[in-house]
N, C-alpha and C positions, 0 to 999 in steps of 0.2 A: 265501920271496919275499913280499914286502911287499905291500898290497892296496890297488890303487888306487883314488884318489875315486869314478872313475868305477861300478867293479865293487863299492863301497861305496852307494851308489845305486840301481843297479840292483838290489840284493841288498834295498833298503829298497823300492822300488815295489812289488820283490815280493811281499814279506812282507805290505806293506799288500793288494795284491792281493787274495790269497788271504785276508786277516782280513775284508776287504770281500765273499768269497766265502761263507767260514763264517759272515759272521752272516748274510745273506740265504739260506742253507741251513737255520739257526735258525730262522727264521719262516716257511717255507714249508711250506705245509701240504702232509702226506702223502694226502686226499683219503678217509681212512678216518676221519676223527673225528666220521663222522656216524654211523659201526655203533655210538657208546656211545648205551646208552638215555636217553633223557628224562629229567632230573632225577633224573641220579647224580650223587654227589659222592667220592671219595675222600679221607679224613683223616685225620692224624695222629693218634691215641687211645690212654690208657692204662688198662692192666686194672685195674679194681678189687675185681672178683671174676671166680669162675667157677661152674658147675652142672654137673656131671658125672654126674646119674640118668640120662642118656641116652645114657650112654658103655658101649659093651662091648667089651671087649678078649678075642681070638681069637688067643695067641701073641704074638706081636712089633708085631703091626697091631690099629687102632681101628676100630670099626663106632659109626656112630649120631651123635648131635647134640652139643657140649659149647656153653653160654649165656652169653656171656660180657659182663658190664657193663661199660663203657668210659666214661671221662670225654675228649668229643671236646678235645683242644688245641690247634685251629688251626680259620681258615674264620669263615665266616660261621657256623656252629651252637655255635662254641667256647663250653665251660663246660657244655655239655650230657652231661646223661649217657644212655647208649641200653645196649639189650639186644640184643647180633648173636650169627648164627647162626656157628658155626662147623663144617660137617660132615663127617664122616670118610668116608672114601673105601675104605679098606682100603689104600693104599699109601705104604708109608714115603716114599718120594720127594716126595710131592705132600701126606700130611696133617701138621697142624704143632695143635702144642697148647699154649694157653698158660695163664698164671697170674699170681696177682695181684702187681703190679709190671711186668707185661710190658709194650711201648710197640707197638701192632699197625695195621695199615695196616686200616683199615675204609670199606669202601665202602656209603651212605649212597644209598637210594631215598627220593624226596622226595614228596607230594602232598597239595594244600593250604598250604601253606608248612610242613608239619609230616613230622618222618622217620615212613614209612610203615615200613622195615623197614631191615635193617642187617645186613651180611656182613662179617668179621672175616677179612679174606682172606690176608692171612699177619702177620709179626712184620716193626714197622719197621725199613728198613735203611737207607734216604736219606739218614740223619745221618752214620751210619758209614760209607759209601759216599762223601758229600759230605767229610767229613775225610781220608781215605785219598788222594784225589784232588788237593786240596790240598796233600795232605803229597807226594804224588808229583810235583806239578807246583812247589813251592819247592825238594824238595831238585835235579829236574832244570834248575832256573832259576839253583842257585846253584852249581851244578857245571860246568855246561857254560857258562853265562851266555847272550850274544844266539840261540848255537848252540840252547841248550837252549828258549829260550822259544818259536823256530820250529820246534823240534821237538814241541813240546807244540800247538803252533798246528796242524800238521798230522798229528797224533793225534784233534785235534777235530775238523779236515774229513775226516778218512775216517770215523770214526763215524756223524757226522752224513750222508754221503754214502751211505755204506751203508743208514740208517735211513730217509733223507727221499727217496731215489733208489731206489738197487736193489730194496729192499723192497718197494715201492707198483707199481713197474712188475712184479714177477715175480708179483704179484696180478693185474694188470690183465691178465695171461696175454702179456706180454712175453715173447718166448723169451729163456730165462735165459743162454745162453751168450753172444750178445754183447752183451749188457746190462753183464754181468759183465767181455766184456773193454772195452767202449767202460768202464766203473766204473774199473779201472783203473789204463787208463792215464790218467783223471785224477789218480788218488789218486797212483800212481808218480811223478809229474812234483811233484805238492806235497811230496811227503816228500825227493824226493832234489835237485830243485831247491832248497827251502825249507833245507834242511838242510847238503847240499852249496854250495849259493849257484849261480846262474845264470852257470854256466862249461863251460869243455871236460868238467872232471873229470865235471861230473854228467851232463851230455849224455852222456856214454860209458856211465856207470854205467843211463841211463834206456837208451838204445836196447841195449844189454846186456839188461834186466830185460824190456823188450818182447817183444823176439826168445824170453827165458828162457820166459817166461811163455804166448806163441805155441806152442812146443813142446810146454809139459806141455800146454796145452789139445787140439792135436793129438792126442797121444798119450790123452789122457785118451777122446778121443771115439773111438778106433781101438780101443780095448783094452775098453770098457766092453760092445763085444758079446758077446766073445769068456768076459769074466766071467758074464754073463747075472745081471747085479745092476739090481733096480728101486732106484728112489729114495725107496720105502718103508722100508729098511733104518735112514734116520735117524728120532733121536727127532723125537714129534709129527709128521713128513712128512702121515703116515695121518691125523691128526685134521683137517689143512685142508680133505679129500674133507666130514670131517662138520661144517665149518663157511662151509658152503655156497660150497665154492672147488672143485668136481669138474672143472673144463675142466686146473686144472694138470699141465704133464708133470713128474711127480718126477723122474723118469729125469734129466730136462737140467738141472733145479734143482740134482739130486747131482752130476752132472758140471761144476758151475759152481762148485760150493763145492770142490772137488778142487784146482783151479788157484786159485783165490781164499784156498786156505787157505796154498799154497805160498808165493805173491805174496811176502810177508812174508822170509822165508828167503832169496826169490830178489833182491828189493832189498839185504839186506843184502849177499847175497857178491856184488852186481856192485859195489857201491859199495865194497866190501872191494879188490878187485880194479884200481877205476878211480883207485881213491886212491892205492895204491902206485904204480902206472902215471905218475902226476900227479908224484909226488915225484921219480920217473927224471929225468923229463922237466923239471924245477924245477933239481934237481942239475947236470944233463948236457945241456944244449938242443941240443946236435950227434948226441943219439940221435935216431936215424932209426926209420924205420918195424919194421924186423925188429927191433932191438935192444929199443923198448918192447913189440913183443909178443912176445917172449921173455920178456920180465921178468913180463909180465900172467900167461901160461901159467904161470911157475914157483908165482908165486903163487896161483893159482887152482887147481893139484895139490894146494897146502896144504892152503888153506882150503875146499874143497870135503867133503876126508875128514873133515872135521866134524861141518859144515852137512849130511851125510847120515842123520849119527847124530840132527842135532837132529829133525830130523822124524819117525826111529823113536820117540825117547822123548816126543816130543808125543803121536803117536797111541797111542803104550801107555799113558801115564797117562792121557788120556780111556777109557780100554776095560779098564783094571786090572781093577776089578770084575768084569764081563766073561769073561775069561782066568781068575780065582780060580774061577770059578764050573763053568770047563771043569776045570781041576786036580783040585780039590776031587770033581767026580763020575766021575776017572779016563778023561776024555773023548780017544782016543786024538787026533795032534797029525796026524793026515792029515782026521780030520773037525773037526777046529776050523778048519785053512786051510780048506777047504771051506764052512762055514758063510756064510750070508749078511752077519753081521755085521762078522767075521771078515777077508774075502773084500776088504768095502767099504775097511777099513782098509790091507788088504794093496795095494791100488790107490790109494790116495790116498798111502801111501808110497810106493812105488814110480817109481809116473807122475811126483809131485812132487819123489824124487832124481834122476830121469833130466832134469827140466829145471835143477835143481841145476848137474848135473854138466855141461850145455848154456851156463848162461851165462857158467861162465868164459870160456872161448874167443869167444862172441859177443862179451864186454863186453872181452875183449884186443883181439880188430881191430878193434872200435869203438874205444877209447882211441886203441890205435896208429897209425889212421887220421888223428883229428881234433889228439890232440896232437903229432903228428911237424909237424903241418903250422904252430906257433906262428907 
């Protein structure tokens, strides 16, 4: 079916819209950029050497100090060369060790105009990170084209919504759960409007995702007694207590990120769902109400048995390790379910298929409803 001026138009206010929304999301400040101390600086620097008398190694892990000389390459100090600390923790996850030729992100204590001291905080990624990004957002520009570039547009307003928004408020002791769903359904409405274009199809696919997303949150807060799981269970949770954040409830913060992780999965099969529904209805403009939601259910028996599996294999490769670690010491498979770790995961799949399997049927009499009625 051919796209009219009009719906050509609207689909461009849009787009400006929301571009006009992400950059002033851009510049808005999260209200925490006063916890950096007084004349630090963060830079770009490459190793020149290193000093390793201070290094002791206990097995697989480092203990003690490695001295590492850097030639600053950006900033106001560029051309400088300094001596940063660099020191071992004893944990493979968190210590990183470098050598000469390495390019390391060094953070720079300043006083007097002159570097009072300098910490070598990991190895730079920025550049590699900034490429990758790049190369993902040409090749999704040249594939899909206008599709793709407001797909890419509203990959950057949830980021930044997540970063400059949910973030800052679930510090300021915001209860996290409808923070997370007021987060959203802004974000739902940019991606499937933005994407799908400001029509029936998306409107179906959004109040579909609402509804989806409504559910697991229910469920997630119904079920989460019953598990007897704190929201200690994620990485770092516990360190916010020791960095001077102890009013936060983990508990609701884990239960937010439960449905917030689903979100994702559950956008897709309604817009899976509301698209086919759309082409019935494009095809056949004399189906009626029952006939497009028949068509939505069959489709959504499909693609659901998918989309269920997708979310098992997210959460097992985040917890692989994990799982090896149960194997490996013979850990019978009644106390690894049990486990707190375990447990969290088993609830965040679970909770998050059962809203899965909720939005087909929501986002069929949602489509059915609004497109029978062309």
């Amino acid at each position: 079916m051919p796209i009219s001026i009009t719906a050509k138009k609207a689909d461009i206010v849009l787009t400006l819209a929301f571009a006009l929304l992400t950059g002033l999301l851009l510049l808005l400040p999260t209200g925490f950029e006063e916890r950096l101390p007084q004349g630090t600086l963060a830079v770009k620097a490459r190793v020149l050497s290193v000093d390793d008398a201070n290094v002791r190694q206990y097995g697989v892990v480092l203990e003690g100090d490695q001295r590492v000389e850097a030639r600053i390459l950006e900033g106001p100090r560029q051309g400088e060369t300094v001596w940063a600390d660099n020191p071992f923790l004893g944990k493979l996850e968190l210590d990183k060790q470098f050598k000469p030729g390495d390019e390391a992100l060094v953070a720079l204590t300043l006083s007097g105009g002159k570097v009072a001291s300098a910490v070598a905080q990991d190895h730079y990624r920025l550049g590699v990170q900034g490429w990758l990004m790049g190369l993902f957002a040409l090749f999704l520009a040249v594939y899909a084209g206008w599709s793709g570039v407001k797909a890419l547009l509203s990959f950057v307003f949830a980021a930044l919504a997540i970063w400059k928004v949910m973030v800052p408020l679930f510090l300021r002791g915001a209860d996290p759960v409808p923070v997370t769903l007021g987060v959203l359904a802004v974000l739902m409405a940019s991606v499937l409007f933005l994407v799908g274009g400001p029509n029936r199809k998306s409107l179906a696919a959004y109040l579909g995702s609402l509804l989806g997303v409504g559910a697991t949150c229910l469920m997630a807060l119904y079920f989460s007694e019953a598990f007897r799981l704190h929201g200690s269970v994620k990485a770092y949770a516990e360190t916010l207590f020791y960095s001077g954040y102890p009013h936060l409830n983990l508990t609701r913060i884990f239960l937010a990120t439960v449905f917030l992780g689903s979100s994702g999965a559950v956008m897709d099969l309604a817009m899976d769902v509301a698209a086919s529904m759309d082409e019935v209805a494009a095809h056949n403009p004399d189906a009626g109400f029952w006939k497009l939601l028949t068509s939505g259910l069959r489709v959504g028996r499909v693609v659901v048995g998918t989309m269920t599996t997708t979310l098992l294999l997210a959460y097992s490769g985040g917890s692989m390790a994990l799982l090896m670690v149960f194997m490996a010491q013979g850990v019978p498979m009644a106390n690894v379910f049990n486990m707190n770790h375990v447990a969290a995961e088993v609830l965040n799949t679970l909770v998050g298929s059962f809203g899965l399997v909720l939005v087909a049927p929501f986002t069929a009499l949602s489509g059915a409803w609004l497109l029978s009625r062309r």
